[in-house]
Every structure is written in structure tokens, then in C-alpha cells.
N, C-alpha and C positions, 0 to 999 in steps of 0.2 A: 548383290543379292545372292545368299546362298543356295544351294541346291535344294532343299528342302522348301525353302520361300516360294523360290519358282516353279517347283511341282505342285504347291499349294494351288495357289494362284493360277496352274495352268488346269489341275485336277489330278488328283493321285489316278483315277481312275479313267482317267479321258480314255476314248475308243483309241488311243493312237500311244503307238508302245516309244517313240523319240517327239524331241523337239529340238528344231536346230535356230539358236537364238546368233542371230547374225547383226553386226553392226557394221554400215559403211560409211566411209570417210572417205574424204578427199585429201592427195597429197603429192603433192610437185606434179600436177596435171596427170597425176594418176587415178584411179579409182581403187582403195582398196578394202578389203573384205577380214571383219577379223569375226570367224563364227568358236562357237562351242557345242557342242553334242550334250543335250539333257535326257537322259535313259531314264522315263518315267518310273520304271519296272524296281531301279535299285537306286535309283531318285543319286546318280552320280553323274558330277558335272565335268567333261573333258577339259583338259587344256585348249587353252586358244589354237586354233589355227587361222594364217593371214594367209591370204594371196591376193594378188593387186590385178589389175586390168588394165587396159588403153582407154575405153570408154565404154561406155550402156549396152553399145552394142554384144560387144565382148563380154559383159556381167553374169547375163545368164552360165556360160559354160566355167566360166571364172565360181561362181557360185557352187558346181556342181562340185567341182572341183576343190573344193572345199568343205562338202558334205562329204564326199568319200573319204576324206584326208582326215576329218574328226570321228566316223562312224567307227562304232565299236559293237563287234558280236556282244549277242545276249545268247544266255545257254539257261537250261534248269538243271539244277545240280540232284544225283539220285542219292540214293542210300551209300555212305559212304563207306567200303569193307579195309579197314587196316589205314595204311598210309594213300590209298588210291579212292578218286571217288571216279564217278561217272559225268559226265558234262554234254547233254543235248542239244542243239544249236537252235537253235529258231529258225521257223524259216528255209532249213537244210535243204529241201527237196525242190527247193526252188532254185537252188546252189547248180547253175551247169556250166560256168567260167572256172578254171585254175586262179583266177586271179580276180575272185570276187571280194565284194566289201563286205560280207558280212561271214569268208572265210577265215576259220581260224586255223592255223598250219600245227604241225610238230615244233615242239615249244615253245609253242604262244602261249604267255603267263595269262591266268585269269583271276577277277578278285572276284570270292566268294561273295554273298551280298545277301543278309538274314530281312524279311520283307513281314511283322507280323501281321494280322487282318484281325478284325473286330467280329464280333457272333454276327452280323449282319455281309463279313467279307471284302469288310474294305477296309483300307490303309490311312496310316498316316505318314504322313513323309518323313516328320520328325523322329519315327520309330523305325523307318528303313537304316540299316548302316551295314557296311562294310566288315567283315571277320577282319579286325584288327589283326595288325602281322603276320599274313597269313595269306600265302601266293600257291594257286593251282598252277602246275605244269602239265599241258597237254603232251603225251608222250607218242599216245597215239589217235591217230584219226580215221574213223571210218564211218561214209555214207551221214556225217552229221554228228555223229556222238566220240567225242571225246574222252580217252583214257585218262586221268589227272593224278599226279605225283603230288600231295600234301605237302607242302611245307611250311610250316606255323612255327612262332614260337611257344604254342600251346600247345599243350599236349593233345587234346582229343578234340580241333578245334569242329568237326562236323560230328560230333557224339551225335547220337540217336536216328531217329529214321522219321525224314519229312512229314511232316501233318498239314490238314487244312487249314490251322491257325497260325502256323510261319511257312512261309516258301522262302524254297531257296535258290539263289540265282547265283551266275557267275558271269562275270562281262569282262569281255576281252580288251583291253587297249592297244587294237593291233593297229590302227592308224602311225602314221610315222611321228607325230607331231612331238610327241613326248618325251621320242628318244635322244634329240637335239640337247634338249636340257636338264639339268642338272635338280638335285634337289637337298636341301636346308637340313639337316638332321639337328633337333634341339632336345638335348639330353636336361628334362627338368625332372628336379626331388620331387615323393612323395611325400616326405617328410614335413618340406618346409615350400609351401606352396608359390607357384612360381617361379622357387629357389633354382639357378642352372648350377647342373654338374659340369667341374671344369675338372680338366686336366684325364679325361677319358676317352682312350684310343678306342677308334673304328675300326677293323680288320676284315679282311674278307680272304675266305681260306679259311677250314675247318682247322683250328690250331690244337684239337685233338686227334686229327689223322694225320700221319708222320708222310704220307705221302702228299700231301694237300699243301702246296706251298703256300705260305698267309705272307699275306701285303698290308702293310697299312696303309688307312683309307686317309687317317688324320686323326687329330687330339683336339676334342672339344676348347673354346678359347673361354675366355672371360663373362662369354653369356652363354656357355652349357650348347655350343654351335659347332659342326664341324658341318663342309660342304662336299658333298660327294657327287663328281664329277657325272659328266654325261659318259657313256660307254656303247662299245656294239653291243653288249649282252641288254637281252629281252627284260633281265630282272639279274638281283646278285644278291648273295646271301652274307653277309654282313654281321657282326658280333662286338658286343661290346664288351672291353675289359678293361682291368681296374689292377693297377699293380698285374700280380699274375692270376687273378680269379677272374671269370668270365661268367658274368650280368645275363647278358642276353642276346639270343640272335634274333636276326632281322632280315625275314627276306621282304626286299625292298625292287620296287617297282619305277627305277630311277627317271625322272622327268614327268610322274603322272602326278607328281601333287610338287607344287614350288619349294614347300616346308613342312616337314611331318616332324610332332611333338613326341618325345618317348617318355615317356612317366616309369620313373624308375628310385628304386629304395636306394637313397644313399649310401653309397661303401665307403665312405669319407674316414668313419669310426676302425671300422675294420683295417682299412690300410694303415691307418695310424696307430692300430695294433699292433701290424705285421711290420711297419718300421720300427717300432719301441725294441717289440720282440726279436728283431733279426739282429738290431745293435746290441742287445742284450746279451743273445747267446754269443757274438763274435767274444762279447768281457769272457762269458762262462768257458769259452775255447781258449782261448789265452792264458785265464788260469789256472783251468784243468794241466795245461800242456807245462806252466810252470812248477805247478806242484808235483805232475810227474815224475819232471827234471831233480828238483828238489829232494823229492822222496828216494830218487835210486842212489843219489849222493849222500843224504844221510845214513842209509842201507850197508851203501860200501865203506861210510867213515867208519860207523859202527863193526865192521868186517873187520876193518884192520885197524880199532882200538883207539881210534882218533875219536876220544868222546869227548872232547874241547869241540875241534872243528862239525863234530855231529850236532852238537848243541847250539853252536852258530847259525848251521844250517836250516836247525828246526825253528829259529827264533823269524830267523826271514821268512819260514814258509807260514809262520802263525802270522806275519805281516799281511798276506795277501790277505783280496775282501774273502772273506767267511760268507757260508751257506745264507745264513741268518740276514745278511746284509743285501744279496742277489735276492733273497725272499722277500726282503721288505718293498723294495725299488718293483716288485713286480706287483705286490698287492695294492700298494700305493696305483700304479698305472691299473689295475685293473679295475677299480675302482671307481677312475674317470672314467674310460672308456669303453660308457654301457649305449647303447642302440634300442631305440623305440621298434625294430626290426626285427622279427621273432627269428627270421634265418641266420640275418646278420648277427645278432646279439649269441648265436648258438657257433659261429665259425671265429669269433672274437672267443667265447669260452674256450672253444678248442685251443686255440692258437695255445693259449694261458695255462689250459692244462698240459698240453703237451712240454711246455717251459718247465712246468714244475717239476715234469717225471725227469725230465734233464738234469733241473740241480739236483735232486736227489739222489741220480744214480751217479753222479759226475764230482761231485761236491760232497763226500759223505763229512760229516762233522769228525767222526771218529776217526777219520784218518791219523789225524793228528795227535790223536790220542793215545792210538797205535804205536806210533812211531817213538813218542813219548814214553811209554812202558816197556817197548822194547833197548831204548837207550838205556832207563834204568838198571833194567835187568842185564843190560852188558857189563853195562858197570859195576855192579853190585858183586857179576861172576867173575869179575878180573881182581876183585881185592883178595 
């Protein structure tokens, strides 16, 4: 049953802000407990927690011990100023343990959680959802309210200032259970629906600050899958990249969800630009570097009146591929490879133009031409 079902079915609006849905079993004359935490409020379902007992007698405290292991703070999120929002705890003033369950510490990640309500104020569960990638860091804590460091892959993702028609919440998964495990990263097209992107590395480390050393996490396999490991860290911030362009980052919340899907515009096009294009220019380096060669030996033959061996020289360098030819092999390729993708289709035209200003400046036709009229006219002044 999903969490949305079970809110349903229990009430979006019951007087009671949790539900702790527990199932026991018996196993090798144990008694064991496998619960989950249902957070009415942001209608999100925890991961399992187990813990086992001796017998009945033991259940109760075995039981408890299992509510505190799945409990997860609720906060109301305030007006958010810049990269920081505000984070309220619920409940706070009832907080008089160091070491309570419904305390959230200095960086504990929270997931934002948009709650809209009807002209009459009440919810539907199927309309509660989480700010997609998108992890609160609590930086600082006092008396209950928390300071939070925004990290989204969206730009503005708490734009505007709360209303009665959405609230906005944030809930903590500070319980331990989550950290143990690991979670599913599946990189699928938007392109080509349920299509998986393969061959795209996971990185973690900002590979745009030189001081930020990046790891890789793994390379998507054959179903658009990489698995990223359980860790001490609370949360990790995570980027996808593609050849050397980088897609998207990801702070991710590792062990709170088994498998999270990324929906992402294929760069397939693109990189298969940027491979055409890179073997392309290595041809255009080659022959630039030849006809250099070429050109200074003709130069010099012409110097010292060798206008046989000059003419030799010129005949090889009219061999090599010509302007015309590097132009055609590129129009041809750009032609296939167009993108449904208004970014992509825009970083593929680059690529292409920036090729072109290369032959042109690299590859003038007239060289040749050049060289050619000034042989004549060596020739012409030696008779």
C-alpha cells in the first residue's frame, strides 16, 4: 500500500499527526517487529524498522523501541530568504532530553514537503508530495527552530511566501534505520519513455570547485542503474555527468527511499556530437600541422629557386583533404544529429559552430592559392 492509500484510509486529517503501522511475526522462536512511521502531515512513509524480542512479555518495550527508531521530526517551514529557510519543530517546548525522538541536531537533512488544502482546508494525500531533489540542512538549532542551508537542484525551489492554500512542512529522518542502507539511482529519458540512460557517471564532489575533490559514485549499467552505497554522511550531494557536461545535481538522502527514478533529457545526441566533433578536429590538426610543414618548404624552395622541387611540394599539399571536404563530413553529421531537446539541440549547434570557425580560420582555401601565384611569379622574375 502506498503512503498516499494509507493516509487515505486512515484520514488526511485524523486528530493525530503519526501512525505507526507494525507487523509481527514469528521466527526461530523469536518474536519480531517490522514497523514504519506514516507522517500524516506530509503523508511520507519511513523505511522499515525490525527489532525482535524473546517473547510477549518483552513486546511491549521491544515495540517502543521501534517507534523511536522510525520517528521522524515534523517542522513548518517559514518564508524562505535566499539559500536559507526557517524550520519549526513541532512539539519543541516539550523537548527537555539531549537525546529526544522528535530532536533534530546540527545537520540533520530535512525533506521539504508542499501539503495543498481545498476552500474548505482539507487535503488530499494524493496532492501532498515532497520538493523533489531538494534536501534542508539544519545548520543551526535553537529552542526548536531551525536554521536550513537549501540545497535543490532547482533553482528557487521554496519561491514565494506560505499561504493558507499550501503548507509547507519539513520532516526529518533522523531515526537510524535508513542510514544502514543503500539506495537505487535509475537514470530514465524524458525523451523516450521508460527508456534508461546507460553509460552515466555518478559523482559526488562539486567538479566545478578545484578544491572539492570528486569520487565516483558509479556508471549507470544496461537499465539506466547505478547503486550508491550506504555512508556516515546524513545526505550527499551527488551530480550527473555525461562525457564532460554535467546534467544534474542530486542531493540525495541515501537509505530513505530503496530506489529513486531521475527523469532526465537524454545527452546521447549531444555526446555523439562531441565525439564526431573531437575526431574531426584531431583530422583538422593534422592537416593544418601538415600544410604548415608544407607551406614553409615550398617558401624556402621558392627562396633558393628550386621551382621543380617547389612544385612538387605544392602538388602534395593540394593532396591533402581541402576545406570543402572537412565542410561537407560536418554538414552531413549535423544534420543527423538533431535533439528534441531545446538545451541540448542549442549545445550540439555550438559544438558545430564552433567547428566551422576552426576550418575556416585553420583551412583557408587560398592558401593554396597563394602559394601558387607566388611560384609563378618566381618564376616568371628568374627568366
Amino acid at each position: 500500500m502506498s503512503a498516499a492509500a494509507a493516509a487515505t484510509q486512515l484520514g488526511a486529517d485524523a486528530d493525530f499527526d503519526k501512525a505507526m503501522l507494525a507487523r509481527l511475526t514469528a521466527e526461530n522462536g523469536r518474536l519480531r517487529i517490522t514497523l514504519r512511521e506514516l507522517d500524516l502531515a506530509t503523508v511520507q512513509l519511513s523505511p522499515p524498522v525490525t527489532v525482535s524480542c524473546a517473547n510477549l512479555a518483552a513486546l511491549p518495550s521491544a515495540l517502543a523501541d521501534a517507534v523511536i527508531a522510525a520517528f521522524s521530526p515534523l517542522a513548518t517551514l517559514q518564508a524562505a530568504e535566499g539559500d536559507h529557510v526557517e524550520a519549526r519543530l513541532r512539539a519543541a517546548s516539550l523537548i527537555v532530553a539531549t537525546e529526544h525522538p522528535t530532536l533534530a541536531k546540527q545537520g540533520t537533512p530535512l525533506i521539504p514537503v508542499l501539503r495543498p488544502l481545498d476552500r474548505l482546508g482539507r487535503a488530499k494525500p494524493e496532492l501532498v508530495s515532497a520538493i523533489p531533489w531538494t534536501v534542508l540542512e539544519a545548520e543551526t538549532v535553537n529552542d526548536g527552530r531551525l536554521q536550513c542551508r537549501i540545497h535543490s537542484a532547482h533553482r528557487k525551489p521554496l519561491a514565494g511566501r506560505p499561504s493558507q492554500r499550501i503548507k509547507r512542512y519539513a520532516i526529518a529522518p533522523a531515526g537510524p534505520a535508513w542510514l544502514a542502507r543503500g539506495t537505487t539511482l535509475s537514470l530514465a529519458s524524458v525523451d523516450a519513455p521508460n527508456g534508461p540512460l546507460v553509460g552515466y557517471d555518478i559523482i559526488e564532489g562539486n567538479p566545478e570547485d578545484d578544491k572539492t575533490p570528486v569520487t565516483v559514485v558509479g556508471r549507470t549499467d544496461g537499465r539506466g542503474q547505478v547503486d550508491v552505497a550506504a555512508s556516515e554522511a546524513a545526505w550527499r550531494m551527488l551530480y550527473v555527468r555525461h562525457g564532460e557536461r554535467l546534467l544534474a545535481r542530486l542531493p540525495l538522502i541515501v537509505g530513505w527511499r530503496q530506489e529513486v527514478t531521475v527523469p532526465l533529457a537524454s545527452d546521447d545526441k549531444r555526446l555523439e556530437a562531441e565525439a564526431f566533433v573531437t575526431a574531426l578536429r584531431q583530422d583538422v590538426i593534422d592537416t593544418v600541422a601538415r600544410r604548415q610543414i608544407l607551406a614553409a618548404r615550398i617558401r624556402r624552395r621558392i627562396a633558393e629557386e628550386k621551382f621543380d622541387e617547389a612544385a612538387e611540394l605544392l602538388r602534395s599539399m593540394t593532396q591533402l583533404t581541402p576545406f570543402y571536404e572537412f565542410d561537407r563530413r560536418l554538414q552531413a553529421a549535423k544534420a543527423t544529429m538533431a535533439s528534441d531537446q531545446p538545451r541540448t539541440q542549442q549545445l550540439i549547434d555550438e559544438l558545430f559552430t564552433k567547428t566551422e570557425s576552426v576550418l575556416r580560420r585553420y583551412l583557408d582555401p587560398e592558401d593554396v592559392a597563394r602559394l601558387q601565384s607566388q611560384l609563378a611569379q618566381a618564376r616568371s622574375g628568374s627568366q
